[in-house]
C-alpha positions in Angstrom: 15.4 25.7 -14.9 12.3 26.8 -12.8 11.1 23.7 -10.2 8.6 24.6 -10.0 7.6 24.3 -14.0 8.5 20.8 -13.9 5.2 18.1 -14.2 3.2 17.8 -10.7 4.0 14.4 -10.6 7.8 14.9 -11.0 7.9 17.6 -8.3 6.2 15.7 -6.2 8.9 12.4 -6.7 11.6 14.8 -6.2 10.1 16.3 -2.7 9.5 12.8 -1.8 13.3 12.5 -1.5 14.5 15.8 0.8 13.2 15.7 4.1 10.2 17.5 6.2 12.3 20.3 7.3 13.7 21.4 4.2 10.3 20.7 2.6 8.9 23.3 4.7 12.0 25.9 3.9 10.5 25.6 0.4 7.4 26.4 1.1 8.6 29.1 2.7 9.9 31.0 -0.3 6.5 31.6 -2.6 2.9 30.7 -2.9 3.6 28.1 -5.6 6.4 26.5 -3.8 3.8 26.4 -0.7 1.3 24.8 -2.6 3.6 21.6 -3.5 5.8 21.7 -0.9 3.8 22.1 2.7 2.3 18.7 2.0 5.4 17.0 2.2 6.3 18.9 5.3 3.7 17.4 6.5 4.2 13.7 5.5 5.5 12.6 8.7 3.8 14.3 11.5 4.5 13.5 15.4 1.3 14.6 17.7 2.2 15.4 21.4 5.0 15.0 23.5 6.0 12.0 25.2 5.7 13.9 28.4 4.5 17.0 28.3 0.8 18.2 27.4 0.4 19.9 24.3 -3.7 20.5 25.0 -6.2 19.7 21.9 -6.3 23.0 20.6 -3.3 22.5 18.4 -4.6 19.1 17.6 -7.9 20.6 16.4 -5.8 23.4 14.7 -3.9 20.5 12.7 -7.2 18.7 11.7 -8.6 21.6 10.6 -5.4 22.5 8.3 -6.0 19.1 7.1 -9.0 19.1 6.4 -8.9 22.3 4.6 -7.7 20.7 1.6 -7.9 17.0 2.6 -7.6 15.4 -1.4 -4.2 17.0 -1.0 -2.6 17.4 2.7 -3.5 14.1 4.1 -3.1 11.9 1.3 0.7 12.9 1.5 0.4 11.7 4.8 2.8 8.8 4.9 4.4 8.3 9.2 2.3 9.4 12.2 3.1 9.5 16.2 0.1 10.0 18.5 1.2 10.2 22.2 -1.7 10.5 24.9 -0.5 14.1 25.5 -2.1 15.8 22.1 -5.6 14.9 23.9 -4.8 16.1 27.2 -5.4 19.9 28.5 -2.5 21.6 29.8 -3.6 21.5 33.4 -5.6 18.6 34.8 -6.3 17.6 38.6 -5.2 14.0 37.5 -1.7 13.1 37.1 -3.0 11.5 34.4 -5.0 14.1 33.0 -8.0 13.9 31.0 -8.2 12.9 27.2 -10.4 14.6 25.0 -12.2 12.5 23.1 -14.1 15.2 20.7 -10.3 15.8 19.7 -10.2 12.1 19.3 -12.7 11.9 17.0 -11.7 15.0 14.9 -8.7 13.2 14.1 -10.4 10.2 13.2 -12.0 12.3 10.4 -8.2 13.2 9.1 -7.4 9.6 9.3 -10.5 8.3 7.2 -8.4 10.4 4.3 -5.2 9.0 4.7 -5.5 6.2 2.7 -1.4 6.4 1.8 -0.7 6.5 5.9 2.4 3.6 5.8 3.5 3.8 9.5 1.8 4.8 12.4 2.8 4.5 16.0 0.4 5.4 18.7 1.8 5.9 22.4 -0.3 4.6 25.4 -2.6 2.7 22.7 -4.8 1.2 25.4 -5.8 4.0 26.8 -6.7 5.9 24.4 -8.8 3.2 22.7 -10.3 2.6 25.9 -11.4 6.6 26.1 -12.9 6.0 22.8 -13.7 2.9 21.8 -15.2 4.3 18.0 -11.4 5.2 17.4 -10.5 1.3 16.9 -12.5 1.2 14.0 -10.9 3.8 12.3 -7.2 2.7 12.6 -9.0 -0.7 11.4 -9.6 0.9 8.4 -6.7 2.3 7.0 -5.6 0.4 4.1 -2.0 1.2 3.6 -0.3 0.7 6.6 3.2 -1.7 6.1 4.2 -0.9 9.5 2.2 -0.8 13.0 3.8 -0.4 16.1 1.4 -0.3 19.6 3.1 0.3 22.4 1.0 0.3 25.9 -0.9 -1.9 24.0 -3.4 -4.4 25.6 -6.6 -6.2 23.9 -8.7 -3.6 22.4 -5.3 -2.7 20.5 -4.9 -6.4 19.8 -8.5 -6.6 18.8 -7.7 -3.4 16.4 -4.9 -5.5 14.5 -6.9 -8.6 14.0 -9.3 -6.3 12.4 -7.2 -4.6 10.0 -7.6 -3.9 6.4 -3.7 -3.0 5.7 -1.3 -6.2 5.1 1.8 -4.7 7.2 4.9 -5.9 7.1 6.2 -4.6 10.4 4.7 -5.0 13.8 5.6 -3.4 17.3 4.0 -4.3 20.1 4.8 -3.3 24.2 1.5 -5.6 25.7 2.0 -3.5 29.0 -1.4 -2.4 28.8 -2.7 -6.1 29.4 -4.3 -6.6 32.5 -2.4 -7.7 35.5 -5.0 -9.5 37.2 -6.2 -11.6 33.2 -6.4 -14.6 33.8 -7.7 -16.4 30.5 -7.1 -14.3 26.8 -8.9 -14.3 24.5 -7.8 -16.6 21.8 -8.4 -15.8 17.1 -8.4 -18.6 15.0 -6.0 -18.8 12.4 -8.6 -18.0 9.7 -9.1 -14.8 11.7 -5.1 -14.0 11.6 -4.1 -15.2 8.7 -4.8 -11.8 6.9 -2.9 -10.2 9.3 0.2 -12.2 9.6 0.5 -12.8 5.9 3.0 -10.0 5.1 5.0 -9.8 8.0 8.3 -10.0 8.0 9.5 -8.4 10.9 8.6 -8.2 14.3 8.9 -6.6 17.8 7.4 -8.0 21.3 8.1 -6.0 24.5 6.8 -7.5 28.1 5.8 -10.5 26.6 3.4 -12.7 28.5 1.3 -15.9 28.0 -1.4 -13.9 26.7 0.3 -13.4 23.5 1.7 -17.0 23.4 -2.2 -18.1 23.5 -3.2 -15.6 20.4 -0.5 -16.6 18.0 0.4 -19.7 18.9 -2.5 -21.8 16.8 -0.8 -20.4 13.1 2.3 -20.0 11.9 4.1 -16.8 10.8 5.2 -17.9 7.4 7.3 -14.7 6.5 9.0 -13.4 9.6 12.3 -13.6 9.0 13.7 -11.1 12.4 11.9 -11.1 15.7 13.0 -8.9 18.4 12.2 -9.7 22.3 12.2 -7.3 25.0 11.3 -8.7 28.6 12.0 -11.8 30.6 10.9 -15.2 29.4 9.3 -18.2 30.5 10.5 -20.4 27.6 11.8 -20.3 23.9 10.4 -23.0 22.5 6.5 -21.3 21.7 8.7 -18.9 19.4 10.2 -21.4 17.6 7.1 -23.1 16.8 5.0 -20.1 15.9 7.9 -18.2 14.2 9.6 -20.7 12.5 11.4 -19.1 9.5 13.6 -16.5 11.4 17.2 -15.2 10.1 18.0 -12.9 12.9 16.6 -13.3 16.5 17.8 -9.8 18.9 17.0 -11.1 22.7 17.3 -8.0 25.6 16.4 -10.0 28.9 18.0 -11.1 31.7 16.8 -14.6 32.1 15.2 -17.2 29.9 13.5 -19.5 32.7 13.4 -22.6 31.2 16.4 -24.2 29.7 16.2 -27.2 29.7 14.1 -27.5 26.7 16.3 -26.7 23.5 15.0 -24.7 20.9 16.1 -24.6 16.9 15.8 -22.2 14.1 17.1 -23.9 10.9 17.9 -20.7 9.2 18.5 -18.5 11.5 21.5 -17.0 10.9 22.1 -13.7 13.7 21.7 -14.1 17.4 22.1 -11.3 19.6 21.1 -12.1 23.0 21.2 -10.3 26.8 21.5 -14.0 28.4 22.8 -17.8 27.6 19.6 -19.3 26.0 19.5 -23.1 25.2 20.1 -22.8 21.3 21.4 -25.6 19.4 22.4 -25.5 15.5 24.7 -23.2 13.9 24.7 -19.9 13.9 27.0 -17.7 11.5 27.0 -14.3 13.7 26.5 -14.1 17.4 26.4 -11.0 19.9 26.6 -12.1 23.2 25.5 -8.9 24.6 26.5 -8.9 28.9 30.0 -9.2 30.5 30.6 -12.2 32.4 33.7 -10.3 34.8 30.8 -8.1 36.4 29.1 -11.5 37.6 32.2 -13.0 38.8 31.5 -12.5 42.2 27.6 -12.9 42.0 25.3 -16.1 41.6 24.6 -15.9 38.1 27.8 -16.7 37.1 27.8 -20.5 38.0 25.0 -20.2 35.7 25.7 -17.9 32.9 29.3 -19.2 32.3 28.5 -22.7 31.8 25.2 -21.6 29.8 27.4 -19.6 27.5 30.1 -21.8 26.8 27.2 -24.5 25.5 25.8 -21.8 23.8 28.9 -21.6 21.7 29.4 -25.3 21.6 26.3 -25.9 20.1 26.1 -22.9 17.6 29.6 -22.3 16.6 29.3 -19.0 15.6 32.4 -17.8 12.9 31.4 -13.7 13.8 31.5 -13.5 17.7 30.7 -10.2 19.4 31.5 -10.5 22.9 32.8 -9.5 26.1 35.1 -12.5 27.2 36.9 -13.1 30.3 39.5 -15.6 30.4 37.5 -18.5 30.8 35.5 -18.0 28.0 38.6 -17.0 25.6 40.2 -20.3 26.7 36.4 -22.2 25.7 37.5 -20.2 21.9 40.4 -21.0 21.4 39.6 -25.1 22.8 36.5 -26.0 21.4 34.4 -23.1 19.2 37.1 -23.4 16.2 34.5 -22.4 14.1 35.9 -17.9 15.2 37.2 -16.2 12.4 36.0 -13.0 13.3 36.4 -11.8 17.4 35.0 -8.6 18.3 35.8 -7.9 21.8 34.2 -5.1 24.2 36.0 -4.7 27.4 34.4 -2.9 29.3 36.1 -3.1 32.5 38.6 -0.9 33.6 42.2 -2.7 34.4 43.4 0.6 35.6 40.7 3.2 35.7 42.7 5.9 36.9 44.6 6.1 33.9 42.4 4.5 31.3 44.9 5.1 28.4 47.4 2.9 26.1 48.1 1.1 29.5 44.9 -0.6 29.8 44.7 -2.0 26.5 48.3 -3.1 26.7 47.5 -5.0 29.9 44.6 -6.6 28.5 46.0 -7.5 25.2 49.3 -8.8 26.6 46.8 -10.7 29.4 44.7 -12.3 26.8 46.0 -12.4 23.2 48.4 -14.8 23.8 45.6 -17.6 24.5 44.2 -17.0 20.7 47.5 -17.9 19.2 46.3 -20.9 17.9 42.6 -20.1 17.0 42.2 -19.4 12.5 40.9 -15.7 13.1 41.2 -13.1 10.1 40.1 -10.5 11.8 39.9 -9.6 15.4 38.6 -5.9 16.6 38.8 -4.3 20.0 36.4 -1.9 21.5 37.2 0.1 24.9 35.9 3.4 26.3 39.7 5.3 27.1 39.8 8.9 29.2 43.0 9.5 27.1 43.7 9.3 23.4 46.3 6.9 21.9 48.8 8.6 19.4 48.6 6.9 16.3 51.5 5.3 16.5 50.7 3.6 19.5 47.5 2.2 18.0 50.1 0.9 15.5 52.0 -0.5 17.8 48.9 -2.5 19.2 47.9 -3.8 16.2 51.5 -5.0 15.4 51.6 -7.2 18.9 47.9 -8.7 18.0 49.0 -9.7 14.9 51.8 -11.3 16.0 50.4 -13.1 18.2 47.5 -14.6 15.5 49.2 -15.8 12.6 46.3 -16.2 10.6 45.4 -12.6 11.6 44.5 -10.3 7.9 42.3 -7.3 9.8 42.6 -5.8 13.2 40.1 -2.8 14.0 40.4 -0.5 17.1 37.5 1.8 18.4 39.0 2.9 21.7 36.5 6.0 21.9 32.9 4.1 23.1 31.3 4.1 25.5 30.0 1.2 28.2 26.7 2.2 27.4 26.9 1.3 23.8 27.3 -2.4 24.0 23.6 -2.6 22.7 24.5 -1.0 19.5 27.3 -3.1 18.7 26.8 -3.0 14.7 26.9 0.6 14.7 30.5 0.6 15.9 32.9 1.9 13.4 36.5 1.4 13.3 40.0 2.1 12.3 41.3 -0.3 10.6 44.5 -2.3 9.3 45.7 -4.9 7.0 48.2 -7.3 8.0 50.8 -8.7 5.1 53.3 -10.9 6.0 56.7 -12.4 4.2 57.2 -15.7 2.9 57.6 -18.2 5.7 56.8 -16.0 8.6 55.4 -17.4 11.9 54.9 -17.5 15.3 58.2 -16.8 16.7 60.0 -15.2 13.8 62.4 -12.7 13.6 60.4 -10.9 11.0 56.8 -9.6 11.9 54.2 -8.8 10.0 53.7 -5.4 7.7 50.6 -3.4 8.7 49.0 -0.4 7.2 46.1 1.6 8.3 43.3 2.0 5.4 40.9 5.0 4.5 37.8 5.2 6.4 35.7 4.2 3.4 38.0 1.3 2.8 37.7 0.1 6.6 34.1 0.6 6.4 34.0 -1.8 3.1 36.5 -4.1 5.1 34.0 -4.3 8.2 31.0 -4.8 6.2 32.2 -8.0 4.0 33.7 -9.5 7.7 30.5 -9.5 9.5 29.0 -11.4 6.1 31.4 -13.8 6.5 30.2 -17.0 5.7 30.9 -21.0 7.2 34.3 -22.1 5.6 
């Protein structure tokens, strides 16, 4: 059968689902397949380079292809990145450069046509709204957008999404490009907002100050459900005021300042956090995303220990991500009786020369034994090894761990990762095995438990329904 003889509208549903690059392979191959095909090639389009300067002529070349047949090329145009860089000429005086704002405005032509534009994200907003001013109005405009993000972003970007005609449903913002020296924002009423923050569901603060505190603070978000924080904090409690719905809050700081005023989210339901933070309420999953052994020996620690152990206390999380020293796993197995599901990242090195089956064999046979009593089904261990462990070994690990638990039904190894991947804990995945055990068998018995090691695509299924565990 001949694609290409198929209904316009079908083809088009069909390209919708490969990807740019293959999109553009097909247009490749004949003038009819070009004619379908190179729009969707150009559905998500990145202008400039994060760092170096691509000059305006290949802007200008790009509006013009646009525009060439605009009832066509840009109203497939569905994801667009602008960085600062597709304005500036290839050599400048200024480290900065110059931005072209002719080249600015050309595109603001293209973008009066996109009226099916769902994402954009614009690098170094500020500035470039600052270079020309006219542009605002025209990202106002578009009427499709479900997700903005702004990064460099100060008040004339703000000013942009107050203005909007689009009812996203994601927003970004990095409010770096606020003034240093502000000293009293600018502040919307919630009439003003409320078109704006209607749809939202999900959002994304980085280098949060009191500026943005001051704009949002006078209406509620009534559908944001996941709010992400990057940058130190004064206090919690504005967010849980203005923000009151949330099911997943992700934290990447290194101090919350004030915390002695408790903050609660009655649904919330995911924590993952860089720092204690004065939470109370339960929480059913927790990543506690810093290791307490690399602050043994430094200030924070007479802080940070105690502020995580409440955090627990008050929470009682039954999916725990973490990466526990001894102290902590003693705080488990004592008081947070609510763990069924451990995930443990050690990052440390017990012997580093020889990070292999002896490390985790230290650590396990150093720190299992205090779990004995805590009702886990599942516990997994992560730990970045310079030498691979035979199967059997792994085996043979998983065999002493779920001795040790009796209640133990899962154990997961991923001895492969990295330090660096702490951040991306969910993404881990896992070998995996189940644990059976005979009639009558316990702690202490002469016969242990019977494990097998499952498919990947079992494990992955295994490691799915455990972190949706829910309160027994």
């Amino acid at each position: 059968m001949n694609l290409l003889s198929l209904d316009l509208d079908v083809v088009h549903v069909i390209l919708s689902e490969i990807q740019p690059p293959d999109a553009l392979n097909l247009s490749l191959t004949c003038r009819a397949a070009h004619t379908v095909a190179y729009p969707r090639f150009l559905s998500e389009v990145v202008l400039g380079h994060p760092w170096r300067r691509i000059g305006p002529d290949r802007l200008l070349r790009f509006c013009t292809s646009m525009l060439a047949d605009a009832s066509l090329r840009v109203l497939y145009l569905r994801e667009l990145t602008i960085h600062k860089t597709a304005f500036q000429p290839k050599r400048a005086a200024s480290s900065h450069g110059l931005i072209d704002s002719s080249a600015m405005a050309f595109l603001a032509e293209v973008l009066k046509y996109a009226v099916n534009l769902r994402r954009i994200c614009i690098h170094d907003t500020e500035e470039l709204l600052e270079t020309n001013p006219e542009f605002r109005w025209t990202l106002a405009s578009l009427p499709s957008l479900q997700d903005i993000r702004f990064l460099n972003a100060g008040l004339r970007s703000i000013d942009v999404l107050v203005s909007t005609s689009s009812r996203p449903r994601r927003l970004e913002l990095d409010l770096s490009g606020l003034p240093a020296d502000m000293e009293a924002p600018r502040s919307y009423s919630a009439a003003t907002l409320e078109h704006l923050m209607r749809d939202v569901i999900d959002v994304k603060l980085s280098r949060v100050t009191g500026a943005m505190l001051t704009i949002v603070t006078d209406y509620t978000w009534p559908k944001v459900s996941q709010l992400e924080i990057f940058g130190d904090l004064q206090s919690l409690a504005p967010f849980a005021s203005v923000y009151p719905g949330l099911h997943r809050l992700s934290l990447v700081c290194s101090y919350v300042d004030n915390v002695s005023v408790p903050v609660r989210w009655e649904h919330l339901d995911h924590l993952s956090t860089s720092c204690p933070i004065p939470l109370e309420g339960n929480v059913r999953r927790m990543e506690l995303i810093y290791d307490l052994d690399t602050l043994l020996d430094s200030m924070p620690y007479s802080v940070w220990a105690p502020g995580t152990m409440s955090l627990l206390q008050k929470t009682m999380p039954v999916v725990l991500a973490c990466s526990p020293n001894m102290q902590i796993l003693r705080w488990i197995a004592n008081v947070v009786t609510s763990v069924r599901v451990l995930q443990v990242y050690a990052c440390q090195s017990i012997h580093p020369d020889v990070a292999g089956v002896e490390d985790v064999e230290t650590w396990l046979g150093c720190h299992i034994p205090v779990l004995t009593t805590v009702p886990l089904v599942a516990f997994t261990f992560c730990r970045g090894l310079s030498k691979r462990i035979h199967p059997s070994g792994l085996l043979r690990l998983a065999a002493f761990v779920a001795a040790q638990i009796p209640s133990l039904k899962y154990v997961g190894w991923n001895l492969n990762a990295s330090p660096k991947s702490q951040s991306q804990w969910t993404d881990m995945e896992y070998g995996w095995y189940t644990v059976s055990r005979a009639k009558g068998e316990g702690l202490g018995s002469d016969v242990g438990p019977t494990l097998s090691a499952v498919s990947s695509q079992e494990g992955a299924l295994i490691y799915r329904h455990l972190l949706d565990m829910g309160r027994i």
